[in-house]
C-alpha positions in Angstrom: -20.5 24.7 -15.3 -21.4 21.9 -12.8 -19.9 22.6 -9.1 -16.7 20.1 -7.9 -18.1 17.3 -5.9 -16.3 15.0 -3.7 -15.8 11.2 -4.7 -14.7 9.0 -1.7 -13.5 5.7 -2.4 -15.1 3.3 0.2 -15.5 0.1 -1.4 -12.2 -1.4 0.5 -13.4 -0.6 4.3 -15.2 -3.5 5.1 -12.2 -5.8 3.9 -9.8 -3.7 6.6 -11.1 -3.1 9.4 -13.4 -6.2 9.6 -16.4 -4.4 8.6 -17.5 -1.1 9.5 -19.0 -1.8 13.0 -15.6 -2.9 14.1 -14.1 0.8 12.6 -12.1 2.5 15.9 -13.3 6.4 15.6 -10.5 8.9 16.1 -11.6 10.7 18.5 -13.8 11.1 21.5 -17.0 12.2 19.7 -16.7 9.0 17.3 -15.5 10.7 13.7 -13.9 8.9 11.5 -10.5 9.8 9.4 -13.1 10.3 6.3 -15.5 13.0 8.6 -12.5 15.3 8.8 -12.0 15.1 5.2 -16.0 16.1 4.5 -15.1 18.6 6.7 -12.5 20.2 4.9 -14.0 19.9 1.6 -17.5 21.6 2.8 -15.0 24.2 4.2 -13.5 24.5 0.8 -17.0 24.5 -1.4 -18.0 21.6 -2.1 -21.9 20.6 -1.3 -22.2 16.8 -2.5 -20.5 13.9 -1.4 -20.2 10.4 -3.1 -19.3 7.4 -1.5 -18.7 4.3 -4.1 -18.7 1.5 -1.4 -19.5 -2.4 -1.1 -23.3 -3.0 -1.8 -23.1 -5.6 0.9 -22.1 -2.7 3.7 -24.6 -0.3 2.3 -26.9 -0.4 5.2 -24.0 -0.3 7.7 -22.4 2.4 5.7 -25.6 4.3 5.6 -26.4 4.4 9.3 -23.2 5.2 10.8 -22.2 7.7 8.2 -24.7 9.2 5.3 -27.4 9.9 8.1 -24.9 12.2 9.6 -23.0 13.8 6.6 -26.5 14.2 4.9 -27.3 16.8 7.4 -25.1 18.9 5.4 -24.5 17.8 2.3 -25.7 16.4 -0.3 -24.9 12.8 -0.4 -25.1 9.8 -3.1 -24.2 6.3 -3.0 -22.4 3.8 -5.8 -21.6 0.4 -5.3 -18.2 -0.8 -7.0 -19.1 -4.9 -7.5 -16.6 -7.5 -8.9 -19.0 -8.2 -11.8 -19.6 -4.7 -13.0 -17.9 -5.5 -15.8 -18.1 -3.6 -19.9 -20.2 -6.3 -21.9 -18.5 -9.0 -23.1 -16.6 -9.8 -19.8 -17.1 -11.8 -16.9 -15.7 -12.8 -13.7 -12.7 -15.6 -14.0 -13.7 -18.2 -11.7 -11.7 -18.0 -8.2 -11.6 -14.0 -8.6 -12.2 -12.4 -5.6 -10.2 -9.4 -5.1 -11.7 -5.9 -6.6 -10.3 -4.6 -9.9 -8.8 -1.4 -8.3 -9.0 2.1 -7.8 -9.7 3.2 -11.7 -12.7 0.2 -11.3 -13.6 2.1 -8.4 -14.2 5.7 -10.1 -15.5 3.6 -13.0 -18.6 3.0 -10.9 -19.1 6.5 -10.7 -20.1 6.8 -14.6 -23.4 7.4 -14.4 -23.9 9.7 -11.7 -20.5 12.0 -12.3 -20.6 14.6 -15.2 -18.7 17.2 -14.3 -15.3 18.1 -12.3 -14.7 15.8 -9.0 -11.6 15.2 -6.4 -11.0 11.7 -6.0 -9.6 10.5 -2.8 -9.1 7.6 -0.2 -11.5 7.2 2.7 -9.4 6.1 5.2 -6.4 9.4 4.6 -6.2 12.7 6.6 -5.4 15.1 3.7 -5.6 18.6 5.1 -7.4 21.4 4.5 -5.2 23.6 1.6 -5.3 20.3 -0.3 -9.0 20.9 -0.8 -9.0 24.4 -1.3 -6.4 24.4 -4.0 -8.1 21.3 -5.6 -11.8 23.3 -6.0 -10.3 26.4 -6.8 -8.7 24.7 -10.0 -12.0 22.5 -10.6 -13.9 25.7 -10.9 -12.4 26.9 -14.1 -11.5 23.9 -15.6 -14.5 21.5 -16.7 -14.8 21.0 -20.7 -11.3 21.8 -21.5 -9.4 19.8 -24.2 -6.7 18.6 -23.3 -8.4 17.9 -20.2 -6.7 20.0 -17.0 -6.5 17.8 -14.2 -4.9 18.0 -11.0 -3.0 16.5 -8.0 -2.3 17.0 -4.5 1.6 16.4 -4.0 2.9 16.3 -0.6 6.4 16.3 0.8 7.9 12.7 1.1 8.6 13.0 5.1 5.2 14.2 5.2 3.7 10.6 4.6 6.0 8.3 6.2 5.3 6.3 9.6 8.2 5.1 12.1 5.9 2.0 12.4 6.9 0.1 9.3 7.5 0.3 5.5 5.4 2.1 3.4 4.5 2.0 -0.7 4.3 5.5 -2.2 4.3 7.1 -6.1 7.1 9.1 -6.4 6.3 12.2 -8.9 8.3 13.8 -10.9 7.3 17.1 -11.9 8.0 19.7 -14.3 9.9 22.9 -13.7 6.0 24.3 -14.7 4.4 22.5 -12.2 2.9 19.8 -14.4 3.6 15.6 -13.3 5.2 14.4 -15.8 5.7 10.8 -14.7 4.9 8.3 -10.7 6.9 5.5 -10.3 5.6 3.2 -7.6 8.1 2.6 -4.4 7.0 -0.4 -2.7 9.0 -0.5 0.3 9.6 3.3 1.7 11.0 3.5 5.0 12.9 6.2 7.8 16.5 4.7 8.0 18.8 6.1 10.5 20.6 7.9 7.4 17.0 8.9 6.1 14.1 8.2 4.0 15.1 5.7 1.8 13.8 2.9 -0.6 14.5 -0.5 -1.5 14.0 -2.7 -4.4 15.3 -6.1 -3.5 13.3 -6.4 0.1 15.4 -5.0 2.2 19.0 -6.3 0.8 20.2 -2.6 -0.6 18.6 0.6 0.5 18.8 3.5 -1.9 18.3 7.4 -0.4 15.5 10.0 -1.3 16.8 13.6 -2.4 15.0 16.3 -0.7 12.2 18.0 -1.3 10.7 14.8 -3.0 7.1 15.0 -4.0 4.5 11.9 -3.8 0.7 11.0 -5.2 -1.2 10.0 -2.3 -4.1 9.2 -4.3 -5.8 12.5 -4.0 -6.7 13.5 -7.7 -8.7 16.9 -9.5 -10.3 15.0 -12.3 -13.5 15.9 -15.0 -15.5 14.3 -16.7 -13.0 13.6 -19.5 -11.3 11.2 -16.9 -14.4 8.9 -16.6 -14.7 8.2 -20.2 -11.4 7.2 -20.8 -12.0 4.5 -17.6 -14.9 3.8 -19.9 -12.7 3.1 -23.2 -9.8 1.6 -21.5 -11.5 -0.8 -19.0 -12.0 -3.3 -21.5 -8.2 -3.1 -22.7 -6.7 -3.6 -19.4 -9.2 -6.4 -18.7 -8.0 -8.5 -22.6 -4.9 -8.1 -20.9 -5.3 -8.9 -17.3 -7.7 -11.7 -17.7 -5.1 -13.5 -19.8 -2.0 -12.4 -17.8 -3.7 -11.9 -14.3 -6.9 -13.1 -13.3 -7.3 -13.3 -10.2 -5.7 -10.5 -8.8 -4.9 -8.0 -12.0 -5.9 -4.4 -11.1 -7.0 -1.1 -13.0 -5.3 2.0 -11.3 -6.0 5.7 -11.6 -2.4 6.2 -12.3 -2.4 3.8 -15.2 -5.4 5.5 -16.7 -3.6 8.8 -16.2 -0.2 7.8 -17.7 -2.3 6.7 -20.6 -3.8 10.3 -21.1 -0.4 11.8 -20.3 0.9 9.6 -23.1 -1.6 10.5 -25.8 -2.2 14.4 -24.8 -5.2 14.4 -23.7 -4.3 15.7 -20.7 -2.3 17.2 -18.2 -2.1 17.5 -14.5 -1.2 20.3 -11.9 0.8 19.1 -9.3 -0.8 21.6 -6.8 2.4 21.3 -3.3 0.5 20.9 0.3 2.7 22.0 3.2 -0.1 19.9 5.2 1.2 16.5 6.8 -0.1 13.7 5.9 -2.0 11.1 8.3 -3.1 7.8 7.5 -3.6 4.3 10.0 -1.4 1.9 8.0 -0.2 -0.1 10.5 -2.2 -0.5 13.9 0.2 1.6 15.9 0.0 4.4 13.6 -3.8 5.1 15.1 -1.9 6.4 18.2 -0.5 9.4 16.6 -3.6 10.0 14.4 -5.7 10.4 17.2 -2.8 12.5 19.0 -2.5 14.9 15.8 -6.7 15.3 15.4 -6.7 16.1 19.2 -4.0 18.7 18.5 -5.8 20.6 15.8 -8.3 20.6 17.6 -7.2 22.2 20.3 -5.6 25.0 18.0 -9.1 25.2 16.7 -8.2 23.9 13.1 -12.3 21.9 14.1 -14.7 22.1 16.4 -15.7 19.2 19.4 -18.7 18.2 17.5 -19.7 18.3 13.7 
């Protein structure tokens, strides 16, 4: 059976930060958010890395971050573009936007065969996340239904005080297994608690406890790819009619879809680990804080 690798999705840096010379490292020696994730996954197992990013920033990309990782892992690079579309398709004029996260993995169709953990370049995950994820990659490639898997952190383990936040709220089986996400667009910490709102602010409805949430860190195999494959050109006779410009194809949809249809399932794997992410420009503050903290509890070295 083919080893996990890890699958970073890249392609929306340049369109954040400005491009990736004006990226603000998170700490003194100049990491990024996405070095401490390589980190944790070498720590975990995993020996290859695979950045789908934009063509455009590939020699950026390259220089300030494959030359370094390559030192120690193997490292690949896939470009998701705007026109790499199934046949039949092509760009609606005025489109500019990307087609999403699924598009994003959907790059990855020729040079991923076997199990992979999916995640966000620019999130802090923590390091059980990626030792639960490879453990249940490891025994899992070729079955039918497909056994995915998902990181699921604690609710008040994601938030900021900084602002509103969006978030897929799971629900989850008394086995462990997601059984449905509903996207909350507007998650914030209320005086009275974590609470959402679905009318922009008018009404505010409270979270239970113990509330578990997708943050786009996923245990997927091969079987995942080729449904993107067979279902890219369905969303896109939809989007292109009702859409254009800015419809997107999400991981979550895909995996609704395969939910629906048994053709798989997915462990919802629970991280005690918190969280970090730079959504608004204050939130940098406490990253950097936290990172400086574990490092001094010698959770990672100075330099790597």
């Amino acid at each position: 059976m083919n080893k996990p690798v890890l699958v970073i999705m890249a392609a929306g840096m340049g369109s954040r930060y400005g491009g990736l010379k004006q990226m603000d490292p998170i700490d003194p020696e100049g990491h990024f958010i996405m070095d401490y994730s390589i980190y944790d996954a070498r720590e975990a197992g995993f020996e290859k890395v695979i950045f789908i990013i934009k063509k455009e920033l590939e020699k950026d990309f390259k220089e300030r971050i494959v030359s370094r990782v390559s030192r120690f892992m193997d490292t690949e690079c896939v470009f998701q573009r705007i026109d790499d579309l199934p046949e039949g398709f092509a760009v609606p004029e005025g489109r500019v936007k990307p087609w999403g996260t699924g598009h994003a993995l959907y790059a990855c169709r020729e040079v991923v065969d076997g199990p992979f953990v999916a995640i966000n370049a620019d999130d802090y995950y923590g390091k059980q996340a990626f030792r639960d994820l490879y453990r249940h990659l490891s025994s899992t490639d070729g079955s039918v239904p497909a056994r995915f898997a998902m990181s699921g952190y604690h609710l008040e383990n994601t938030v900021t005080e900084n602002g509103h936040v969006a978030r897929g709220i799971c629900s989850v089986s008394p086995e462990g297994f997601l059984t449905d996400i509903v996207e909350r667009t507007r998650i914030e910490v209320r005086p009275e608690g974590i609470a959402y709102s679905e009318d922009d602010g008018a009404t505010w409805n409270l979270f239970p406890e113990n509330v578990m949430v997708s943050m786009n860190m996923w245990g997927f195999t091969r079987a995942f790819l080729d449904e993107a494959v067979r279902t890219f050109p369905l969303f896109l006779e939809k989007a292109l009619v009702s859409n254009p410009l800015k419809g997107e194809f999400f991981i979550p949809s895909i995996v609704d879809s395969m939910l629906a249809e048994g053709k798989a399932t997915v462990q919802v794997l629970p991280t005690p680990d918190k969280w970090f992410g730079v959504t608004y420009a204050a939130d940098k503050e406490n990253v950097v804080a936290a990172i400086a903290r574990m490092k001094a509890d010698g959770l990672y070295p100075g330099q790597f």
